[in-house]
Chimera marker file (.cmm) of the C-alpha trace (Angstrom):
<marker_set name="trace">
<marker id="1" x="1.090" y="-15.166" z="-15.047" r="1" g="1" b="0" radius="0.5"/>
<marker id="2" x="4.318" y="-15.142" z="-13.340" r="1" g="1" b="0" radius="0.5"/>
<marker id="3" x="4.665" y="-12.940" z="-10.464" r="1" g="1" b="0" radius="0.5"/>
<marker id="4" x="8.542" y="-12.626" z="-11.343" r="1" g="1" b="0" radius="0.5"/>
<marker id="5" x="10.040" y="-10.779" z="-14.319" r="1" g="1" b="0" radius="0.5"/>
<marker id="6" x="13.333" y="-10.512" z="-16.198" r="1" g="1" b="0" radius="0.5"/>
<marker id="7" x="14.084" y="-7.432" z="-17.394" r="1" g="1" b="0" radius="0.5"/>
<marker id="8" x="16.682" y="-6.469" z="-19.445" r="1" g="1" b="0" radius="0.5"/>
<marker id="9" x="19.333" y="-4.305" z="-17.686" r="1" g="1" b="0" radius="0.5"/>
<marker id="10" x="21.111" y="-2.761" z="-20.784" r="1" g="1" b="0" radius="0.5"/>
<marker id="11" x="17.440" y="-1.671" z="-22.456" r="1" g="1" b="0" radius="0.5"/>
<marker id="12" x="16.575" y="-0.272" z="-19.157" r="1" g="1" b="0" radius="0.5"/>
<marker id="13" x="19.838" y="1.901" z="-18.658" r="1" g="1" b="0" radius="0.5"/>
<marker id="14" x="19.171" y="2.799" z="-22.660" r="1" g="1" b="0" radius="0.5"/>
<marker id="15" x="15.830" y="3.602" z="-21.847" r="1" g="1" b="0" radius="0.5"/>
<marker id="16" x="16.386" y="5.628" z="-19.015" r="1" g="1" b="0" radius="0.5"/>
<marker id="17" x="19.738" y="7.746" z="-20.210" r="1" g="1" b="0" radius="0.5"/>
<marker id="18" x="17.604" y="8.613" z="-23.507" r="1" g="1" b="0" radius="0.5"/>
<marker id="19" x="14.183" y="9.660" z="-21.199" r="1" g="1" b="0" radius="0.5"/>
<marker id="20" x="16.611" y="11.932" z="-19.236" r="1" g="1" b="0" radius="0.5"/>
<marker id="21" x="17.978" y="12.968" z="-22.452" r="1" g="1" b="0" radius="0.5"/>
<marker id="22" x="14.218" y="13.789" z="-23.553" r="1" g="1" b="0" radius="0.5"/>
<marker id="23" x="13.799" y="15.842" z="-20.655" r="1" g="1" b="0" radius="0.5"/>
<marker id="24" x="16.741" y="17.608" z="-20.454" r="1" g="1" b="0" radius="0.5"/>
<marker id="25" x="17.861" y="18.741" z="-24.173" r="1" g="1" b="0" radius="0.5"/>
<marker id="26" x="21.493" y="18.217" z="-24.918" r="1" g="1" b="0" radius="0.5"/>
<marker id="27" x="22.161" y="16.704" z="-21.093" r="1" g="1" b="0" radius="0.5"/>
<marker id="28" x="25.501" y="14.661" z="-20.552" r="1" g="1" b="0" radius="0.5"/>
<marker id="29" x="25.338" y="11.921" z="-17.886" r="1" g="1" b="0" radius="0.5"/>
<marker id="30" x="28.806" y="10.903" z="-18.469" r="1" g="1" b="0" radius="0.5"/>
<marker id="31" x="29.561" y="11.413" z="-14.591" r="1" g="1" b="0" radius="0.5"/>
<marker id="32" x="26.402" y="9.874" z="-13.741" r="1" g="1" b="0" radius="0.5"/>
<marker id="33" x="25.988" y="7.161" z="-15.502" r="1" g="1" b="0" radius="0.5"/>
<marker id="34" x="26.981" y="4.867" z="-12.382" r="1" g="1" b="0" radius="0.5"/>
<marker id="35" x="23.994" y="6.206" z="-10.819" r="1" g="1" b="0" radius="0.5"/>
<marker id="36" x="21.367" y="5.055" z="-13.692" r="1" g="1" b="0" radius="0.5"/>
<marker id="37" x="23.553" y="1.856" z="-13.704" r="1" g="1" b="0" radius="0.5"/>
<marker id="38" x="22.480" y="1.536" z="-9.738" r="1" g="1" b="0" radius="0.5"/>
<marker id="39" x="18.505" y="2.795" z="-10.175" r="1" g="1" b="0" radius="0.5"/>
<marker id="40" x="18.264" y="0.229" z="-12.964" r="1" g="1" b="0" radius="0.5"/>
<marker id="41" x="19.896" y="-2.666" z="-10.997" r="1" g="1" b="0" radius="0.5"/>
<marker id="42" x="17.152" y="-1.643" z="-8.513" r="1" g="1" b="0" radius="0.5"/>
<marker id="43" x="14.586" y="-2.116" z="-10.999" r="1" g="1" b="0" radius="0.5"/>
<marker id="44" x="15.750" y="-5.334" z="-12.139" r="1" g="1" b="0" radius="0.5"/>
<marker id="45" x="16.299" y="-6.703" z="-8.613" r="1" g="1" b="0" radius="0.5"/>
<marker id="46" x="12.866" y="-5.626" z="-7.728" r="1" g="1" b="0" radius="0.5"/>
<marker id="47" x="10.968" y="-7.743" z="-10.529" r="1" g="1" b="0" radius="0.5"/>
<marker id="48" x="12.919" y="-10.175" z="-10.117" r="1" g="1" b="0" radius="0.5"/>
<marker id="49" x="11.755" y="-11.409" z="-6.723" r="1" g="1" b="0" radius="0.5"/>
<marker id="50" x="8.372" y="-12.877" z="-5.770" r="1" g="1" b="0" radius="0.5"/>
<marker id="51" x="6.100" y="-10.005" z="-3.950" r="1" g="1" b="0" radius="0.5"/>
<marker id="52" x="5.268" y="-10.838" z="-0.307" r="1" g="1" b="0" radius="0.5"/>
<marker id="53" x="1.800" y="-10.160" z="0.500" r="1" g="1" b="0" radius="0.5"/>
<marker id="54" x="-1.042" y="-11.964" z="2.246" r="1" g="1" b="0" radius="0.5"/>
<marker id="55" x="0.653" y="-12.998" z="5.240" r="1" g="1" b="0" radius="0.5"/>
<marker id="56" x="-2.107" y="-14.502" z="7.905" r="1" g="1" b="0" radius="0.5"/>
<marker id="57" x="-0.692" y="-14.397" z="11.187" r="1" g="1" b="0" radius="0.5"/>
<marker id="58" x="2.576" y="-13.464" z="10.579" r="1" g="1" b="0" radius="0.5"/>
<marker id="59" x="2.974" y="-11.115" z="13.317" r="1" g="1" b="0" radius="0.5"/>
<marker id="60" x="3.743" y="-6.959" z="13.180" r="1" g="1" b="0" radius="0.5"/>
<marker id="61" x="7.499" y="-6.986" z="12.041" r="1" g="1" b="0" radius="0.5"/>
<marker id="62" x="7.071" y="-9.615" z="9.622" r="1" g="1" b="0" radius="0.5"/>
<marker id="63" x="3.753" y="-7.798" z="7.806" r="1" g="1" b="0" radius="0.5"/>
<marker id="64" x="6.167" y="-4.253" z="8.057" r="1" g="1" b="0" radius="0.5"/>
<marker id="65" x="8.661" y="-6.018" z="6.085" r="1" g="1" b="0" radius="0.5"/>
<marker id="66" x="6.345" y="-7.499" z="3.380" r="1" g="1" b="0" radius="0.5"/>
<marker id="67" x="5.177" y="-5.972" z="0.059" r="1" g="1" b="0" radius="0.5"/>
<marker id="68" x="1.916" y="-5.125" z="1.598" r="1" g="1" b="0" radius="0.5"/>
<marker id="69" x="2.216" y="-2.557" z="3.233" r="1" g="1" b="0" radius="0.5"/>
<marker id="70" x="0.639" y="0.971" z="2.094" r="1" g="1" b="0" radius="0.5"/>
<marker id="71" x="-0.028" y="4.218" z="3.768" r="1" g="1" b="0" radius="0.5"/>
<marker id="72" x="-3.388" y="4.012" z="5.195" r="1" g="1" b="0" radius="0.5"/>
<marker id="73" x="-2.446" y="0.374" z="6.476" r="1" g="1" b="0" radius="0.5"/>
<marker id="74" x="0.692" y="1.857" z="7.938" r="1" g="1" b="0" radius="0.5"/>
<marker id="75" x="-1.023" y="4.288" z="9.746" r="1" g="1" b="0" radius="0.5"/>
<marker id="76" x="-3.756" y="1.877" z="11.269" r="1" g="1" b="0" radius="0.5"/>
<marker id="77" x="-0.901" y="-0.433" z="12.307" r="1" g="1" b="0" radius="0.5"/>
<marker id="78" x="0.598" y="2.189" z="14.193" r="1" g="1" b="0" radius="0.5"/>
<marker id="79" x="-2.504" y="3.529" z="15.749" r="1" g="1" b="0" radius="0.5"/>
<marker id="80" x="-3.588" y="0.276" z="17.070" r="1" g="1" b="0" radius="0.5"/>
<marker id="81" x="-0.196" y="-1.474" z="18.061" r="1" g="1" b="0" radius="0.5"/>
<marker id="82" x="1.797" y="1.741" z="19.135" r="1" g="1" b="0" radius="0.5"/>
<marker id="83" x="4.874" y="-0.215" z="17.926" r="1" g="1" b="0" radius="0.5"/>
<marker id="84" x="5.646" y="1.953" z="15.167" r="1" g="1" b="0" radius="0.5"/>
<marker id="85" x="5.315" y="5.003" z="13.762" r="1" g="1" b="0" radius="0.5"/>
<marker id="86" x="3.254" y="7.004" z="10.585" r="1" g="1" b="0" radius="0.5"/>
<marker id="87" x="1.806" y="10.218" z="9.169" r="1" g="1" b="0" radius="0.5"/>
<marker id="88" x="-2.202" y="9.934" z="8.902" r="1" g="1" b="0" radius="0.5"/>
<marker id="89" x="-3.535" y="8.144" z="5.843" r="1" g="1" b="0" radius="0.5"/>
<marker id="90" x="-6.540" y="6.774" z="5.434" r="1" g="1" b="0" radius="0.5"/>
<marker id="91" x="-8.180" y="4.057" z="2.874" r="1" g="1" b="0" radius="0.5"/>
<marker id="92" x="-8.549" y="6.002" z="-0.010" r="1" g="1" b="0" radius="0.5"/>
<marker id="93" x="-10.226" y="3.038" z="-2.290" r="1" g="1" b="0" radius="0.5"/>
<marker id="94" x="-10.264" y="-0.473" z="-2.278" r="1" g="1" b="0" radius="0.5"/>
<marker id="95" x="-7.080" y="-1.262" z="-2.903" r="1" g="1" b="0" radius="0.5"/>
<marker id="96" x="-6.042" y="0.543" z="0.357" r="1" g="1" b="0" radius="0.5"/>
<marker id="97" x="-9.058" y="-0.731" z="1.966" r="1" g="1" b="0" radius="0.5"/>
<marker id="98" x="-7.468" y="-4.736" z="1.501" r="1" g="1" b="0" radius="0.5"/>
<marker id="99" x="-4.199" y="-3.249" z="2.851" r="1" g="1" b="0" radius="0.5"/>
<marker id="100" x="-5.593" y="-2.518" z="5.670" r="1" g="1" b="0" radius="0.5"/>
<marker id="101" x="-7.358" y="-6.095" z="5.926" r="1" g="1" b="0" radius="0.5"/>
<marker id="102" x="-4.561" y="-7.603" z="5.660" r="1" g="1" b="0" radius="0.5"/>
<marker id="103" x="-2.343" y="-5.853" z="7.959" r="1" g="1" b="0" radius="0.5"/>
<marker id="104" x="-5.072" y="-7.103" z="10.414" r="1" g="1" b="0" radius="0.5"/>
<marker id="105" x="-5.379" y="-10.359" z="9.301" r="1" g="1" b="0" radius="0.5"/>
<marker id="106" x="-1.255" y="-10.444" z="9.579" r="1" g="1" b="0" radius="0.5"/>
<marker id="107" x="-0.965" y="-8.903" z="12.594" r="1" g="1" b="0" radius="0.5"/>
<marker id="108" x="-3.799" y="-10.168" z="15.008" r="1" g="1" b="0" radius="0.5"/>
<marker id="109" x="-4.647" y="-14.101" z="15.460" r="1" g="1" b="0" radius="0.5"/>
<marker id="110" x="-7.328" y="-14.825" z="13.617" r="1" g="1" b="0" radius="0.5"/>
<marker id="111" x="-10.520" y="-14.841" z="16.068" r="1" g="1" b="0" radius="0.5"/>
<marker id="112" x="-8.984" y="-12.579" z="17.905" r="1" g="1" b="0" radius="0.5"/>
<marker id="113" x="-11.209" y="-9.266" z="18.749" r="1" g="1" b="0" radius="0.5"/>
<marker id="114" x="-9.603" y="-6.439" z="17.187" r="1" g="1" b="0" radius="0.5"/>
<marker id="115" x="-9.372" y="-2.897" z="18.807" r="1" g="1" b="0" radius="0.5"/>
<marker id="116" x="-10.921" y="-0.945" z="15.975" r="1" g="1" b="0" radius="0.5"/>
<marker id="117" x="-12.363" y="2.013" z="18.336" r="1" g="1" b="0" radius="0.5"/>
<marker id="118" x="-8.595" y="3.755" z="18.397" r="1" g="1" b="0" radius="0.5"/>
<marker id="119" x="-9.334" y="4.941" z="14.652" r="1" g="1" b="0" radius="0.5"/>
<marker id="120" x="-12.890" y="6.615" z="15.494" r="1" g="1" b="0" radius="0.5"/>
<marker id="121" x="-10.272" y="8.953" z="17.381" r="1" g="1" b="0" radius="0.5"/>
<marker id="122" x="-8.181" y="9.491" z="14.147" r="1" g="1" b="0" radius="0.5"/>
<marker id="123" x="-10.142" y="11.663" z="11.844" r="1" g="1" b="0" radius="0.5"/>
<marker id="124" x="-13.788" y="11.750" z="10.012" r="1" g="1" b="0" radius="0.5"/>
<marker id="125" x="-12.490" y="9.203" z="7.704" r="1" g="1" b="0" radius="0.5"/>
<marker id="126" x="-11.370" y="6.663" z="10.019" r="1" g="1" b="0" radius="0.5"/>
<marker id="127" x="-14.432" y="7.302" z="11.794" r="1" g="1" b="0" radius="0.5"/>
<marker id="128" x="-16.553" y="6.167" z="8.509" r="1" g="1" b="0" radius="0.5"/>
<marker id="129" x="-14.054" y="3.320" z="8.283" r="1" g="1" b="0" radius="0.5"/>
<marker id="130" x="-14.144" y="2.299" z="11.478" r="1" g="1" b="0" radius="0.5"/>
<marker id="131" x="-18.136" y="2.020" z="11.753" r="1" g="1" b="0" radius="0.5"/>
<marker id="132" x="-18.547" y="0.714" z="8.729" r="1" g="1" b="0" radius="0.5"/>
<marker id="133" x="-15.400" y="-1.265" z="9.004" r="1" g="1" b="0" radius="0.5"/>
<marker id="134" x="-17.953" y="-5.294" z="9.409" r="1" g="1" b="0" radius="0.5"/>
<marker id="135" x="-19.750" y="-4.534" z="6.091" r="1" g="1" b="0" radius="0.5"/>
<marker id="136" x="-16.882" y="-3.341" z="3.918" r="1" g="1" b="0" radius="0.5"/>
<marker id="137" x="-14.714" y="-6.145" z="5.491" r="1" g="1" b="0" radius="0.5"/>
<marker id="138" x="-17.479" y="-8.147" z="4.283" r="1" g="1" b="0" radius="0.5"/>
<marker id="139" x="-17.702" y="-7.147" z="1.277" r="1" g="1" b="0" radius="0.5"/>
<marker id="140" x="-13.740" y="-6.968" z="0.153" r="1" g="1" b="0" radius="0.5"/>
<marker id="141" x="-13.331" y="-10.893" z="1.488" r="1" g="1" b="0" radius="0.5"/>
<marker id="142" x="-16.367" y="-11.560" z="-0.998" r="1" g="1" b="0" radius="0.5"/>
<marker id="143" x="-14.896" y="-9.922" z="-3.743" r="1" g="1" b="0" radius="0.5"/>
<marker id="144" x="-17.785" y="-7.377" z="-4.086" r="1" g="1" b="0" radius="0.5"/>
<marker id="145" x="-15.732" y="-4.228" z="-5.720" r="1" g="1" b="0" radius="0.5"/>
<marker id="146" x="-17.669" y="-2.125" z="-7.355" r="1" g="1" b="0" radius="0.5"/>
<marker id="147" x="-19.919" y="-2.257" z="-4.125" r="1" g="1" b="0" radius="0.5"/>
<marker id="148" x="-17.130" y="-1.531" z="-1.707" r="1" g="1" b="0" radius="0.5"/>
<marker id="149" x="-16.353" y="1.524" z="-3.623" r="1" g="1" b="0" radius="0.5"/>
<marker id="150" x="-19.574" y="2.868" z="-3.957" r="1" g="1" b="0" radius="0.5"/>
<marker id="151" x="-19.809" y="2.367" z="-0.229" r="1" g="1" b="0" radius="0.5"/>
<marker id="152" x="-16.733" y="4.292" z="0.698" r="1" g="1" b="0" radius="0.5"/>
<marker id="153" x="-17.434" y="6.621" z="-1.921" r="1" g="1" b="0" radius="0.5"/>
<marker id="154" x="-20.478" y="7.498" z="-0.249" r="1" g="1" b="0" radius="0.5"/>
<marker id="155" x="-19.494" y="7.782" z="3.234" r="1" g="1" b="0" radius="0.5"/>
<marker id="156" x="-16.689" y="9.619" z="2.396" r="1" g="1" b="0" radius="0.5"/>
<marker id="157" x="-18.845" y="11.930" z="0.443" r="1" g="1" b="0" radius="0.5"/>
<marker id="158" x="-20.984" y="12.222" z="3.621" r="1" g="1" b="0" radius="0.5"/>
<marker id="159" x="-17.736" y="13.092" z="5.099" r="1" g="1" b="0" radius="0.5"/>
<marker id="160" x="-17.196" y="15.942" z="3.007" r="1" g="1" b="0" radius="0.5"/>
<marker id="161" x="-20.529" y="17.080" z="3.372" r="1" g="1" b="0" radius="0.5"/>
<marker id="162" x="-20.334" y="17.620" z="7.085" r="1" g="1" b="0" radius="0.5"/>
<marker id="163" x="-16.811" y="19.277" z="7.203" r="1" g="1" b="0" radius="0.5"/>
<link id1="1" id2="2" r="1" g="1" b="0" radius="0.2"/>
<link id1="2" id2="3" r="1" g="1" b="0" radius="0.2"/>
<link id1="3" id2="4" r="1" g="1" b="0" radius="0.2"/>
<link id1="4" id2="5" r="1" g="1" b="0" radius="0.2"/>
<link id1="5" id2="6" r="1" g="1" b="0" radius="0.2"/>
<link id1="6" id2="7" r="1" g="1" b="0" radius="0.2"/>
<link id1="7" id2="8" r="1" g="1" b="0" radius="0.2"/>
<link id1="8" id2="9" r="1" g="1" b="0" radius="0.2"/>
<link id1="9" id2="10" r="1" g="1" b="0" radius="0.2"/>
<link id1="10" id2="11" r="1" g="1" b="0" radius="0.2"/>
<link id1="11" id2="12" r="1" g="1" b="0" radius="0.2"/>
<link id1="12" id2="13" r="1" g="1" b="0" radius="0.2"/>
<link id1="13" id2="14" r="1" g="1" b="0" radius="0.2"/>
<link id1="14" id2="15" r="1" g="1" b="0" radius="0.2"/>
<link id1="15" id2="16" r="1" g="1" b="0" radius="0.2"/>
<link id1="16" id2="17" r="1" g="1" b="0" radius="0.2"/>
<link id1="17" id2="18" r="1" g="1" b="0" radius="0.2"/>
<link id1="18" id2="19" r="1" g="1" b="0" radius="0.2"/>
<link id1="19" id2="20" r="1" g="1" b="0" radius="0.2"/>
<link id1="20" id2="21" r="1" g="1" b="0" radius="0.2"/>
<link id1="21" id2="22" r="1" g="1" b="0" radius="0.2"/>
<link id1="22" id2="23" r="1" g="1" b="0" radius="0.2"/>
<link id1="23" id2="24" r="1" g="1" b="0" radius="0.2"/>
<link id1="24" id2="25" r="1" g="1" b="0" radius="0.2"/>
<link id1="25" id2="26" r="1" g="1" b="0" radius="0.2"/>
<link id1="26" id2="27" r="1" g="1" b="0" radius="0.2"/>
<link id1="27" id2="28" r="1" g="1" b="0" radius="0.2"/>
<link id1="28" id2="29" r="1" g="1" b="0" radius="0.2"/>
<link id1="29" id2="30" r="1" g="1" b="0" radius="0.2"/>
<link id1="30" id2="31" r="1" g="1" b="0" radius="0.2"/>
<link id1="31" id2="32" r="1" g="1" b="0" radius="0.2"/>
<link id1="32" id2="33" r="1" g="1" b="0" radius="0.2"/>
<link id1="33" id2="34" r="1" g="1" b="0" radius="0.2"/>
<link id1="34" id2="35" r="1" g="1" b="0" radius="0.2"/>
<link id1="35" id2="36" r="1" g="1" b="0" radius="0.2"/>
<link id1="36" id2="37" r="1" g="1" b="0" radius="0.2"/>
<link id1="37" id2="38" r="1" g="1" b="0" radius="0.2"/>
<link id1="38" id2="39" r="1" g="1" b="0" radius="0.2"/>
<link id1="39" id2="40" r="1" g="1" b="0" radius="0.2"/>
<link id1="40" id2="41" r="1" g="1" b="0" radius="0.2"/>
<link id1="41" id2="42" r="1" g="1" b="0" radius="0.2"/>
<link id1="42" id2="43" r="1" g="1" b="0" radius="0.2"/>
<link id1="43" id2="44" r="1" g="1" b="0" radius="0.2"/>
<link id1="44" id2="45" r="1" g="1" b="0" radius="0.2"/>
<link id1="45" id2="46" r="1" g="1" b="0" radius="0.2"/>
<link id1="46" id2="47" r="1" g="1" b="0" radius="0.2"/>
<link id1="47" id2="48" r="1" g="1" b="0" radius="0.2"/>
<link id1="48" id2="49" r="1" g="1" b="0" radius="0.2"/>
<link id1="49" id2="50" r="1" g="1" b="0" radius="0.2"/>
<link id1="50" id2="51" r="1" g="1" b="0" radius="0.2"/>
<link id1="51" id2="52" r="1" g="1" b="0" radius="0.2"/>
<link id1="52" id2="53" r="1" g="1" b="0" radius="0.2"/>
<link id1="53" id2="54" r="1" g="1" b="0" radius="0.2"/>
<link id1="54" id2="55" r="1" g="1" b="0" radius="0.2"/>
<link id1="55" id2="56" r="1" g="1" b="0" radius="0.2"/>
<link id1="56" id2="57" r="1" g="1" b="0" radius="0.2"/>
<link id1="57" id2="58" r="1" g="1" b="0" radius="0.2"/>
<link id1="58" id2="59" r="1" g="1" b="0" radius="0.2"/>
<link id1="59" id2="60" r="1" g="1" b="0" radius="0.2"/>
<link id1="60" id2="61" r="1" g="1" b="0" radius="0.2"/>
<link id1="61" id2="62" r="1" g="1" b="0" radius="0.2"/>
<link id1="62" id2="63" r="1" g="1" b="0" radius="0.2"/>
<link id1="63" id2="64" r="1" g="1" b="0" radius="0.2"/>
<link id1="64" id2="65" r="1" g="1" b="0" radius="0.2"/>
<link id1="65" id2="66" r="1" g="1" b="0" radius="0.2"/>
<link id1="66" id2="67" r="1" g="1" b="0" radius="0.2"/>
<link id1="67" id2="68" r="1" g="1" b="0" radius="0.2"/>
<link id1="68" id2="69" r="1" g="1" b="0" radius="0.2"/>
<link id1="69" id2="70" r="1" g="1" b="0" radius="0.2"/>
<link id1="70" id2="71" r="1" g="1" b="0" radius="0.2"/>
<link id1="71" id2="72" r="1" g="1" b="0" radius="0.2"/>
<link id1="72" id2="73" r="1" g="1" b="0" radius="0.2"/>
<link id1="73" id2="74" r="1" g="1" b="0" radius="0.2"/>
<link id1="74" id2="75" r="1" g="1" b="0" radius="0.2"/>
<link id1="75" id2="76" r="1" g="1" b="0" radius="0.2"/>
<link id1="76" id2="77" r="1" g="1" b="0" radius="0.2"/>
<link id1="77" id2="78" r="1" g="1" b="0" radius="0.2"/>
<link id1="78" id2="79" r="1" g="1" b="0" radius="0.2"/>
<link id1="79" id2="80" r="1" g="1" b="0" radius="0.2"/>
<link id1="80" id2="81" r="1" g="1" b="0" radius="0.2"/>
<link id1="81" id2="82" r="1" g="1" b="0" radius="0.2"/>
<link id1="82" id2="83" r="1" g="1" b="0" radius="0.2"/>
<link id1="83" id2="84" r="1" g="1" b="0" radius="0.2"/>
<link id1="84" id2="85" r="1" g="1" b="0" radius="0.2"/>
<link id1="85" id2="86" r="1" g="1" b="0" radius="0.2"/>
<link id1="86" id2="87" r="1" g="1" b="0" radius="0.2"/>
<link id1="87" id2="88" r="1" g="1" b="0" radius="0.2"/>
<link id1="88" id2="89" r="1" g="1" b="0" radius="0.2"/>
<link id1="89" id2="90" r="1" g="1" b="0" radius="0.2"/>
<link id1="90" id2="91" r="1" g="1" b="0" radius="0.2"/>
<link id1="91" id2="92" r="1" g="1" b="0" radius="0.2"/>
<link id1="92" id2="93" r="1" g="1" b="0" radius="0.2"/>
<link id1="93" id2="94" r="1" g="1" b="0" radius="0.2"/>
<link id1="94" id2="95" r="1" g="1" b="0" radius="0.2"/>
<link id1="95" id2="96" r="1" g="1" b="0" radius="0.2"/>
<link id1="96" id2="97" r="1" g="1" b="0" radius="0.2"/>
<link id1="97" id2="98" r="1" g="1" b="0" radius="0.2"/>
<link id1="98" id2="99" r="1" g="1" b="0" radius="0.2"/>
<link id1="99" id2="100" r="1" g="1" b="0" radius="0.2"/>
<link id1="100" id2="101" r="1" g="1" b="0" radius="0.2"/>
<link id1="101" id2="102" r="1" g="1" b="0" radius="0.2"/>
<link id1="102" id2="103" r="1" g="1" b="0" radius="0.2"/>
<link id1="103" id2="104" r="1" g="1" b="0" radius="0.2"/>
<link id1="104" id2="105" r="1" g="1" b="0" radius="0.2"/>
<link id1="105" id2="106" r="1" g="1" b="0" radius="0.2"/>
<link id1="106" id2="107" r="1" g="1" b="0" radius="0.2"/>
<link id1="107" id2="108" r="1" g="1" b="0" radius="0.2"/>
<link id1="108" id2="109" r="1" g="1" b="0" radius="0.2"/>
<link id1="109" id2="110" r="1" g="1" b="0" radius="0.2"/>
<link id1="110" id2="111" r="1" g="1" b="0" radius="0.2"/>
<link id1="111" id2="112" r="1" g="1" b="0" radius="0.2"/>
<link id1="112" id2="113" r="1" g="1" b="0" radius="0.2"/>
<link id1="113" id2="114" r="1" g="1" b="0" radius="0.2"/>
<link id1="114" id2="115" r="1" g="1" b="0" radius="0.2"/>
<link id1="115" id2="116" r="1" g="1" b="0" radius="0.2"/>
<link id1="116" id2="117" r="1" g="1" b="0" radius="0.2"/>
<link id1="117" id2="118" r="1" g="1" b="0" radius="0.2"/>
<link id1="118" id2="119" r="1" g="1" b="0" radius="0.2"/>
<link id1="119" id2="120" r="1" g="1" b="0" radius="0.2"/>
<link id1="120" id2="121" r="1" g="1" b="0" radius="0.2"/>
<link id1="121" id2="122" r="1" g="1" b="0" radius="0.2"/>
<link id1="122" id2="123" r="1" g="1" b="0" radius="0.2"/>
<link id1="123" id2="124" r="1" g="1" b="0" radius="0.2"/>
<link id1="124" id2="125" r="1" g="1" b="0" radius="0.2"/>
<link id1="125" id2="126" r="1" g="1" b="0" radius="0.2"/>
<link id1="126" id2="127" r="1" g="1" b="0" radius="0.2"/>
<link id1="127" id2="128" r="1" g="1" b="0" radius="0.2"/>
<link id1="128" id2="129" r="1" g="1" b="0" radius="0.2"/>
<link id1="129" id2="130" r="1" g="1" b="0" radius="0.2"/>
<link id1="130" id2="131" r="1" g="1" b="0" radius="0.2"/>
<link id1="131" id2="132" r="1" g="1" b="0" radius="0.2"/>
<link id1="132" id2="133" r="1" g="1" b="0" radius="0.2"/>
<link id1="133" id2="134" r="1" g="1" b="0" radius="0.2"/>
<link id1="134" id2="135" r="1" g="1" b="0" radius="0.2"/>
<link id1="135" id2="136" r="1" g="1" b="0" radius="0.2"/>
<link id1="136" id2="137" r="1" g="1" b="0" radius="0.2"/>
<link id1="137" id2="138" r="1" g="1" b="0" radius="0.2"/>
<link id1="138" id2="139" r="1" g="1" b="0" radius="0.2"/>
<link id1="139" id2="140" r="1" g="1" b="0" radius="0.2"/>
<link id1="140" id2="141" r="1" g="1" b="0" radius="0.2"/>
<link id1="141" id2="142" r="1" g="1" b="0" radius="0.2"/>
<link id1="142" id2="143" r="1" g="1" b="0" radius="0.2"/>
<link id1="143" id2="144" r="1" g="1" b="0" radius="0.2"/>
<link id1="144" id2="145" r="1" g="1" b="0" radius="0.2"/>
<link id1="145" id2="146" r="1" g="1" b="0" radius="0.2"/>
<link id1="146" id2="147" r="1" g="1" b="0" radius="0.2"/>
<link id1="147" id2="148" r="1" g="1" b="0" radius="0.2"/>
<link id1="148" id2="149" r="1" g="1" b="0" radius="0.2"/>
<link id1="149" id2="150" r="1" g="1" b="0" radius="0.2"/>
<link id1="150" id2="151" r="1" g="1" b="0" radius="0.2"/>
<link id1="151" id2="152" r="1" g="1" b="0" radius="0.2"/>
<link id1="152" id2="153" r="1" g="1" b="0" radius="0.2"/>
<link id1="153" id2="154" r="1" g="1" b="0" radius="0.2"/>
<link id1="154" id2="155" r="1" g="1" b="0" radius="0.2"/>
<link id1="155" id2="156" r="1" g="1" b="0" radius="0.2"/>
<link id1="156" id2="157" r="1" g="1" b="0" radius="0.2"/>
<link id1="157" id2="158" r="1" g="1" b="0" radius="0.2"/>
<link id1="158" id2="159" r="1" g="1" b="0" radius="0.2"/>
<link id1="159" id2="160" r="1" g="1" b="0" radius="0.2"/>
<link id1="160" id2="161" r="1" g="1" b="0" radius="0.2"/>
<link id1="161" id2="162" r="1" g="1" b="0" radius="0.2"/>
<link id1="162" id2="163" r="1" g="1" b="0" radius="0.2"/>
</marker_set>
């Protein structure tokens, strides 16, 4: 499967001018049809460049500027680097869990001991990711899903429990 994809421009414009036109009942976008002609060429642009993700090592700046980049992971970045800046998330699933692996595995040499005990400092959440933070990481690099989940499922539910 190709991580790239052509799309075709004119059946997107179509396809958005006649949702819009769904929406909004009798709606002219005469005046801004230059503006669907601009969120399409977005849209097209956007597929049809290879993602950037899974950068080891790449340093801070280059992981901010890649494809991998989410809000939870965001957040961590910025609590542990103080180079940058981002309203508190935290690692809602796995998905967001990897993020965050990543951005660690992007931003700090590997080998390298990472300062993990800002986060126990940044909410109940982060607190449960940050003590659990070995056995989940152990578990996402092993591919163990449905586990992971469960596991943050449950200590977020303990969590919730406590509040």
């Amino acid at each position: 499967m190709s991580d790239t994809h052509q799309i075709d421009q004119i059946a997107l414009i179509s396809a958005i001018s006649t949702e819009l036109c769904r929406q909004i009942p009798g709606l002219t976008v005469d005046h801004r049809y230059n503006t669907i002609i601009e969120a399409a060429n977005l849209i097209v642009k956007e597929f049809a460049r290879k993602p950037v993700v899974g950068l080891k090592g790449v340093g801070l700046n280059a992981w901010l500027a890649s494809d991998d980049v989410g809000a939870s992971s965001l957040y961590m970045a910025a609590m542990l680097t103080g180079s940058c800046s981002a309203e508190h998330a935290y690692p809602r699933d796995v998905d967001d869990f990897g993020r965050c692996v990543r951005m660690i595995e992007a931003v700090y040499q590997e080998g390298a001991k990472v300062p993990l005990d800002p986060m126990l400092n940044c909410g109940p959440h982060w607190a449960m990711v940050t003590t659990n933070w070995l056995s989940w990481e152990t578990m996402y690099k092993a591919e163990k899903f449905a586990e992971l989940h469960e596991a943050m499922r449950e200590a977020y539910a303990a969590v919730a429990v406590g509040n």
